[in-house]
Backbone as CSV, one residue per row, in Angstrom:
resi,resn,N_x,N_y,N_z,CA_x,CA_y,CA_z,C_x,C_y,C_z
1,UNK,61.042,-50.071,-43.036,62.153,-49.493,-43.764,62.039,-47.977,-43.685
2,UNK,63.168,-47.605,-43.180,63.473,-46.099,-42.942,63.180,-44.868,-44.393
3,UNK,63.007,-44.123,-44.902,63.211,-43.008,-45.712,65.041,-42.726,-45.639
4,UNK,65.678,-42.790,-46.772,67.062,-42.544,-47.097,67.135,-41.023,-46.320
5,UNK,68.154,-40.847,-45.856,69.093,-39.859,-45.515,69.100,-38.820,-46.398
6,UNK,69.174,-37.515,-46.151,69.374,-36.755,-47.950,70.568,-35.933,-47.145
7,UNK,71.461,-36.249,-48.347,72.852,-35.674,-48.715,72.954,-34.203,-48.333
8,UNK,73.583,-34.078,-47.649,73.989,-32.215,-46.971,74.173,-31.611,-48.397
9,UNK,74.711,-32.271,-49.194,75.142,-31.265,-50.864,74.299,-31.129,-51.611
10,UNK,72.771,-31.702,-51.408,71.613,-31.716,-52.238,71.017,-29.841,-52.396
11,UNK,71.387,-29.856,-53.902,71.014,-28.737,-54.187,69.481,-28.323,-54.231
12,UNK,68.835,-27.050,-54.288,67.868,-26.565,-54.177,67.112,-26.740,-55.682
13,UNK,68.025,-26.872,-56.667,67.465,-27.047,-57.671,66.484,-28.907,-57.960
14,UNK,67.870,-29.370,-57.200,67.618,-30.953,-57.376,66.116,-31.617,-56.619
15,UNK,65.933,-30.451,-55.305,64.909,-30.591,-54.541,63.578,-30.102,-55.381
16,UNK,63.977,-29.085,-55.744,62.546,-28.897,-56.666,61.908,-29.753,-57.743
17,UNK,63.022,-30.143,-58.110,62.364,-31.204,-59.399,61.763,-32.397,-58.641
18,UNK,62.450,-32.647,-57.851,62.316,-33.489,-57.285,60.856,-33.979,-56.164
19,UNK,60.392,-32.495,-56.051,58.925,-32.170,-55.103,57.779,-32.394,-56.478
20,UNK,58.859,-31.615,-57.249,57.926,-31.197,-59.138,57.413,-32.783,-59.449
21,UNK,58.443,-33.407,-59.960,58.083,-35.219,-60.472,57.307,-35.872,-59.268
22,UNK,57.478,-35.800,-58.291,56.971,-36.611,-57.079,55.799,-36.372,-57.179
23,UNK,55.286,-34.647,-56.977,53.446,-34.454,-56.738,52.868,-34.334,-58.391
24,UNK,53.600,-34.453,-59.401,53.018,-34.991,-60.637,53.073,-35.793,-60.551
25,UNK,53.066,-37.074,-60.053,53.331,-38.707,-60.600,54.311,-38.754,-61.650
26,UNK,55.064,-37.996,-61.992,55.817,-38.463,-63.390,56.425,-39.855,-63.226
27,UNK,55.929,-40.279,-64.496,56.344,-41.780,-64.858,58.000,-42.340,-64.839
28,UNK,58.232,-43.394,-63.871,59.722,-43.388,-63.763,60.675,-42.997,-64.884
29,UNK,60.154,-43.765,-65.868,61.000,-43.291,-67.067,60.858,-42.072,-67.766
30,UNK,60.322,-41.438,-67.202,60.323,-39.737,-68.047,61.165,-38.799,-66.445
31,UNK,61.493,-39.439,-65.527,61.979,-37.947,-64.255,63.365,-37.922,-64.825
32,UNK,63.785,-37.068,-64.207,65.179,-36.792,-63.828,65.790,-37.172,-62.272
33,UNK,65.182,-37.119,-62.030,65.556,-37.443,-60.069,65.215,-38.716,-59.669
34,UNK,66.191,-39.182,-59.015,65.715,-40.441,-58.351,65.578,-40.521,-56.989
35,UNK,64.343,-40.660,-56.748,63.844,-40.519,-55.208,64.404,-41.665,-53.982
36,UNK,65.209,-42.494,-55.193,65.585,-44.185,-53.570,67.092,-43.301,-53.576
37,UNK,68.042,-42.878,-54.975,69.030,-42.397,-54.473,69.103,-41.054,-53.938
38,UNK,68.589,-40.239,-54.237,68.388,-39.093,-53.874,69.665,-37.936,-54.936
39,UNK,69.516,-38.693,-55.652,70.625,-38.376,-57.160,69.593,-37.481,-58.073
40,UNK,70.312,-37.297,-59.203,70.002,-37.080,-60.617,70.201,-38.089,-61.171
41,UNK,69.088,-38.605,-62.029,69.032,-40.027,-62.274,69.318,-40.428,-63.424
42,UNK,70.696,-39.333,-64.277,71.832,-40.069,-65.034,72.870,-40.407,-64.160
43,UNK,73.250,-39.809,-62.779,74.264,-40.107,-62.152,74.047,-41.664,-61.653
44,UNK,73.160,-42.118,-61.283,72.808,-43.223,-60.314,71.975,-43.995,-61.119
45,UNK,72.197,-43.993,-62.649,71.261,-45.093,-63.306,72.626,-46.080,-63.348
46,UNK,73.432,-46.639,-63.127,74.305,-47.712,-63.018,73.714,-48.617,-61.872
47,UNK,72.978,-48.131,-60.413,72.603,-48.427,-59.650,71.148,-49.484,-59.890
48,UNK,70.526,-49.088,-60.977,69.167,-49.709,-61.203,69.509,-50.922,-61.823
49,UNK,68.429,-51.856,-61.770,68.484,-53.394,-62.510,68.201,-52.300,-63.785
50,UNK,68.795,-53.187,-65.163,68.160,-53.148,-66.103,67.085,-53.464,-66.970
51,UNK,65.989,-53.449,-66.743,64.809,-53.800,-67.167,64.471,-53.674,-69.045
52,UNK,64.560,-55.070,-69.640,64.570,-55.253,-71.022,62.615,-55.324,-71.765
């Protein structure tokens, strides 16, 4: 399985957090970024199973 594509509109800000949460381990449920969509991960939490 390939690594997703990243979006030509991906901002510089979105990339940093995004390097930031990744080489901290931050715990899925505490990031902001989502690394499978390559979103901000209020935009693309419709996308996730819901886990109860």
């Amino acid at each position: 399985m390939s690594a997703p594509a990243m979006p030509a509109d991906v901002s510089d800000d979105f990339l940093l957090a995004l390097h930031r949460e990744e080489s901290r381990c931050t715990p899925v449920a505490e990031r902001s970024t989502c690394s499978e969509h390559l979103e901000w991960r209020d935009r693309c939490v419709g996308r996730h199973e819901v886990q109860s």
